[in-house]
C-alpha positions as CSV (number, residue, x, y, z in Angstrom):
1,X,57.6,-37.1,-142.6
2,X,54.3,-35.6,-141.4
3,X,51.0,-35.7,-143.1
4,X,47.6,-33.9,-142.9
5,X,45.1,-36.4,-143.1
6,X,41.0,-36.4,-143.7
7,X,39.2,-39.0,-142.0
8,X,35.4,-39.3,-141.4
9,X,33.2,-41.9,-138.9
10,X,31.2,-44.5,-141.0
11,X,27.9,-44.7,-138.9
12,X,25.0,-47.5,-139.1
13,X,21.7,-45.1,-138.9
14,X,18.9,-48.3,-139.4
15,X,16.1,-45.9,-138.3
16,X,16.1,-42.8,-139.8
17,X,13.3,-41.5,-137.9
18,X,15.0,-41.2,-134.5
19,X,18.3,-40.5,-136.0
20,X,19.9,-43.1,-133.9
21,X,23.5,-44.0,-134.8
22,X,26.4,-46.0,-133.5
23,X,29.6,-45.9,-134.7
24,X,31.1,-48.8,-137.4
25,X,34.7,-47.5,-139.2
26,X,36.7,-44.9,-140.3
27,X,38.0,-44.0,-144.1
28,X,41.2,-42.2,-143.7
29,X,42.8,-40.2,-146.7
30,X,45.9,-38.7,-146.7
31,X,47.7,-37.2,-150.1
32,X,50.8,-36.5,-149.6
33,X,51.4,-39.9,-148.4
34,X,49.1,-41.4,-151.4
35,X,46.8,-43.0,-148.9
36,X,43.3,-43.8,-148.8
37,X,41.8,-46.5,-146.8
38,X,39.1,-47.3,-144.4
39,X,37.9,-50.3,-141.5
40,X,34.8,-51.4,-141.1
41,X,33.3,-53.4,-138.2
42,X,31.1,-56.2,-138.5
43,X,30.6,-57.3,-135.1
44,X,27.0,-57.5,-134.5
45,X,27.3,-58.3,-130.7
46,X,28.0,-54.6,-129.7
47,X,25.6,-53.2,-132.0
48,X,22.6,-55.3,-130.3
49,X,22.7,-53.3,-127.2
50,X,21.6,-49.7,-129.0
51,X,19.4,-51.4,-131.8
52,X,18.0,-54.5,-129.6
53,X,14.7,-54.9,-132.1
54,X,16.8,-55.0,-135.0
55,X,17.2,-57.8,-137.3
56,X,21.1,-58.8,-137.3
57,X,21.0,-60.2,-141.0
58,X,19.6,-56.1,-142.3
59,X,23.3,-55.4,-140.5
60,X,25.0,-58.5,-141.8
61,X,24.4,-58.0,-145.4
62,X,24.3,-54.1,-144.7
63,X,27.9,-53.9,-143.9
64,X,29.0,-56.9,-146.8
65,X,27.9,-55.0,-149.5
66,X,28.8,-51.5,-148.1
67,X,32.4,-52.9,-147.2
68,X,32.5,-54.1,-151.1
69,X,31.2,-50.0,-151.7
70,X,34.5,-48.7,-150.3
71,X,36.5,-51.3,-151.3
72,X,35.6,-50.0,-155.1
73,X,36.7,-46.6,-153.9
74,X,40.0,-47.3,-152.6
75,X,40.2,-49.0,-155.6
76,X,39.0,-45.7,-157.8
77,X,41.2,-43.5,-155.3
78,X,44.9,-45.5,-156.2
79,X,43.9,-44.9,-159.8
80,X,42.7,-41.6,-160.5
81,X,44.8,-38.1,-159.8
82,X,41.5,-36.8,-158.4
83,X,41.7,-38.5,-155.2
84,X,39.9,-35.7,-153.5
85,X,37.3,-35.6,-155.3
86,X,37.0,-39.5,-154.8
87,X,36.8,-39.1,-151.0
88,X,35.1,-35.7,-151.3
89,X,32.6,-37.7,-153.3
90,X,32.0,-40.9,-151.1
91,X,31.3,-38.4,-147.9
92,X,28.8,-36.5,-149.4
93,X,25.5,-36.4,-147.1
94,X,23.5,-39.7,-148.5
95,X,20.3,-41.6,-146.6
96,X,22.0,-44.7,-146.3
97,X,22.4,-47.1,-143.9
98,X,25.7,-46.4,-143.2
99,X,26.5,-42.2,-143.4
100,X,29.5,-40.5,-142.5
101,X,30.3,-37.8,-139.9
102,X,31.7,-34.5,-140.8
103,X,35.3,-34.4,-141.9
104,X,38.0,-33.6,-139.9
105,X,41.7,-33.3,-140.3
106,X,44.6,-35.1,-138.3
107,X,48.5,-35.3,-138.6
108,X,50.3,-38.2,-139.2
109,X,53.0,-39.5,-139.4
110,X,52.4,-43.2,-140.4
111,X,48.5,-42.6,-141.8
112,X,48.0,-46.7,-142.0
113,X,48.8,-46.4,-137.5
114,X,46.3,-43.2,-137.6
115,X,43.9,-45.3,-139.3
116,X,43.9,-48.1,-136.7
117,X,44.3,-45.9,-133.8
118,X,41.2,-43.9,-134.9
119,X,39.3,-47.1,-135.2
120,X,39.7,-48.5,-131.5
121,X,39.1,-44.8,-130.3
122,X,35.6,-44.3,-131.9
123,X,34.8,-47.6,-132.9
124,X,35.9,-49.8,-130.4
125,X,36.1,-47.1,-127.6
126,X,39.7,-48.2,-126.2
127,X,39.3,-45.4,-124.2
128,X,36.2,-46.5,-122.8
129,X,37.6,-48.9,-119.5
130,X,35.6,-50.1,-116.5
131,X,36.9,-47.3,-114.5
132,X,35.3,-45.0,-117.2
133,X,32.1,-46.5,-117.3
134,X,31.9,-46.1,-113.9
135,X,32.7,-43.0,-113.7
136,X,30.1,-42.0,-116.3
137,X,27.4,-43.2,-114.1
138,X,28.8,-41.8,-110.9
139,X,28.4,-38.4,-112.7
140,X,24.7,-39.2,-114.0
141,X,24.3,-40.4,-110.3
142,X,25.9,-37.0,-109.0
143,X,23.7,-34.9,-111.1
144,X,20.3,-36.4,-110.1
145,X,21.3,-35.8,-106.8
146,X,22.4,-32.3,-107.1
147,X,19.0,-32.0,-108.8
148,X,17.1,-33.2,-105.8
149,X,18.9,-30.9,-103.0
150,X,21.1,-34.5,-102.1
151,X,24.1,-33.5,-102.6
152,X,25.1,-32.5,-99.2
153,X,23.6,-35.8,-97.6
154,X,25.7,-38.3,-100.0
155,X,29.2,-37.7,-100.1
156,X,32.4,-39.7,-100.8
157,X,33.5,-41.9,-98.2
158,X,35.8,-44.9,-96.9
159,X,34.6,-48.0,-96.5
160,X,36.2,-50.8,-93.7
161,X,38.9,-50.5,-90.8
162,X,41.9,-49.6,-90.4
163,X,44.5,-50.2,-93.5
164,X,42.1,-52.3,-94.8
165,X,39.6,-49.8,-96.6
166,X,38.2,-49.3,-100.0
167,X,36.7,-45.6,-101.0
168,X,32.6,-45.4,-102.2
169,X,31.8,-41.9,-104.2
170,X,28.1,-41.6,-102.3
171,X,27.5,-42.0,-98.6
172,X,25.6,-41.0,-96.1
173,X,27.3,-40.7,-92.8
174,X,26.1,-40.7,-89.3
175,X,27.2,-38.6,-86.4
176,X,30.2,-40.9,-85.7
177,X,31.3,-40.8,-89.5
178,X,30.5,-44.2,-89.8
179,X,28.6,-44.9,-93.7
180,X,25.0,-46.6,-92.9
181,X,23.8,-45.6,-96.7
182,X,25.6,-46.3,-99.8
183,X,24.9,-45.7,-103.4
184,X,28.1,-47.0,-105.9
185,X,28.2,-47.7,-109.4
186,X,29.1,-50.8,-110.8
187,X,29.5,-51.3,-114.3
188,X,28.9,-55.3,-115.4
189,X,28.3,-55.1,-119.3
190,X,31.1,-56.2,-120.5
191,X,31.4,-58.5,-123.0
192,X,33.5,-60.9,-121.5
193,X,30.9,-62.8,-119.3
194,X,34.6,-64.0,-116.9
195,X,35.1,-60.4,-116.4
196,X,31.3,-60.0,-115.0
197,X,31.9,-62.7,-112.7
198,X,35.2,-61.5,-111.4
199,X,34.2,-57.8,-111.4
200,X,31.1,-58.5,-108.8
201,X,33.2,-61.4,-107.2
202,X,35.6,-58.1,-105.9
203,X,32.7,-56.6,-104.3
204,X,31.0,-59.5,-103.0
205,X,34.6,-60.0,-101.6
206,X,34.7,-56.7,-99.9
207,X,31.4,-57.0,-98.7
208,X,31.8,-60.6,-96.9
209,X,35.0,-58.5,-95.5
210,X,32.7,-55.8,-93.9
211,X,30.7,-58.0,-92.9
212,X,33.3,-59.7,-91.2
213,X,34.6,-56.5,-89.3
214,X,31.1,-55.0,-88.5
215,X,31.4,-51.9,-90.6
216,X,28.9,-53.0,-93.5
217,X,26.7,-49.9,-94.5
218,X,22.6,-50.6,-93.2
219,X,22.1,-50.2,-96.9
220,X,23.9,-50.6,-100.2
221,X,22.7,-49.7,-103.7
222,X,24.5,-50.4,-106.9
223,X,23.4,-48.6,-110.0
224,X,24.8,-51.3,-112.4
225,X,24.8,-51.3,-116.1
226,X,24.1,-54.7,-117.2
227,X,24.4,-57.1,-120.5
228,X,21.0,-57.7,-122.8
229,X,18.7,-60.3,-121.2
230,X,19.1,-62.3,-124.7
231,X,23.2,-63.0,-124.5
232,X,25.0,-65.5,-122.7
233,X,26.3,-62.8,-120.6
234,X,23.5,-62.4,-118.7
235,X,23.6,-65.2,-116.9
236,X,26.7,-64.3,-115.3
237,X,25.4,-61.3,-114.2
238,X,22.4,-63.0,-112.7
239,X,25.1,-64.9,-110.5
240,X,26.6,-61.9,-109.5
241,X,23.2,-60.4,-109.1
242,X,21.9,-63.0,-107.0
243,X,25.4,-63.3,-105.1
244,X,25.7,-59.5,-103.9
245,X,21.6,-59.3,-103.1
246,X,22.3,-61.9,-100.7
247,X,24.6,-60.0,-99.3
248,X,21.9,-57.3,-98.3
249,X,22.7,-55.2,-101.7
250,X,19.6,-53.4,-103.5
251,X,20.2,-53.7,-107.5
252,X,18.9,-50.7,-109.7
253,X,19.7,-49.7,-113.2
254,X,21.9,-47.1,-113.5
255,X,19.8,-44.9,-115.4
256,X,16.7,-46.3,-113.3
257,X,16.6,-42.2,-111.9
258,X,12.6,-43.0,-109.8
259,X,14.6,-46.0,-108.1
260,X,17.4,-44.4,-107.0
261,X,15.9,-41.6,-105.3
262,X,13.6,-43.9,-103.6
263,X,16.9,-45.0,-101.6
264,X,18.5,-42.1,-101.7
265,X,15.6,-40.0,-99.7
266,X,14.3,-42.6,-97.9
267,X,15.1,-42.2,-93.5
């Protein structure tokens, strides 16, 4: 049996003033299946990267007490025959910490599965893979070049010789096709400091490679997105940092726009 469900996004809004928000649970109701329930994050580590000057005990207790909030109301919900009003009730607009989105409806056939999957889509952004975040600053990239009148001077390209290539989204050829400039996105924030270290140990790989073969670009710039200085993941980006500059790269941040039209226009 299907079901329509309800389900609104908890948010954590610390600073009213900017109206900054990042994305902490879902609360899920569903009545023809009798169902109301809701997940809550509490992993701090994620949220440090959007609200870096922010005490993580305000969160810590924050999220304890409001987990205790909604477990009252699921607790309210199994008992009264006004569920709707219950979860009507707990989504109203408050200034809070933690607010919810607007309310949207979903079918279901197991609500308890739509809960979870709902959770790792907007919460812990399953969706969200390497090859995603890359491709989210290769657009930003695109665009500030399309801005600039670039576009027609960067384009996407293969790197290396003969079966043995690997495919950059900006380069700047010369009259032999060969790439001398090369802008490419590299995403190394994740959270896993091993998967930093193997991620730029793929490129430092290919570039040793073109080295080898005499096709490496005269100039490389990745437009990276890295960890916070203050985490133990840093340091392995450092490494990978300091690996791949040896290597003749040029490091910028990938929303660093001044830096990367420095390279981009430069002869």
């Amino acid at each position: 049996m299907t079901h329509v469900a309800r389900y609104s996004i908890i948010r954590f809004l610390p600073y009213a003033e900017t109206e900054e928000f990042a994305n902490v649970g879902i609360v899920l109701y569903a009545p023809t299946a009798r169902f109301f329930d809701f997940q809550l994050s509490n992993k701090w580590r994620r949220l440090s990267g959007f609200f870096d000057k922010l005490d993580r005990r305000v969160f810590a207790q924050g999220v304890a007490a409001f987990s205790e909030e909604l477990a009252r109301t699921r607790e309210m919900a199994g008992q009264e025959s006004s569920a709707q009003w219950v979860f009507d009730d707990l989504v109203r607009p408050r200034e809070a910490l933690f607010r919810f989105s607007a309310v949207r409806a979903v079918v279901a056939e197991s609500p308890q599965a739509k809960l979870q999957e709902l959770f790792d889509h907007y919460v812990e952004h399953d969706f969200a893979t390497p090859e995603y975040q890359e491709k989210l600053i290769e657009k930003a990239v695109r665009g500030v070049l399309r801005r600039e009148g670039l576009s027609a001077r960067y384009q996407s390209a293969k790197l290396g010789v003969d079966g043995l290539q690997f495919k950059v989204p900006f380069a700047e050829l010369d009259a032999d096709g060969k790439a001398v400039r090369v802008i490419k996105p590299m995403h190394l924030a994740y959270e896993d400091p091993l998967r930093i270290l193997d991620h730029g140990n793929q490129w430092l790989g290919r570039l040793r490679h073109l080295q080898r073969v005499k096709a490496m670009p005269r100039s490389m710039l990745l437009a990276v997105t890295q960890p916070p200085v203050d985490t133990d993941r840093f340091g392995a980006f450092e490494e990978v940092r300091r690996d791949l500059t040896n290597m003749g790269a040029v490091f910028a941040a990938s929303n660093d726009e001044l830096a990367l039209l420095n390279f981009a226009q430069a002869a």
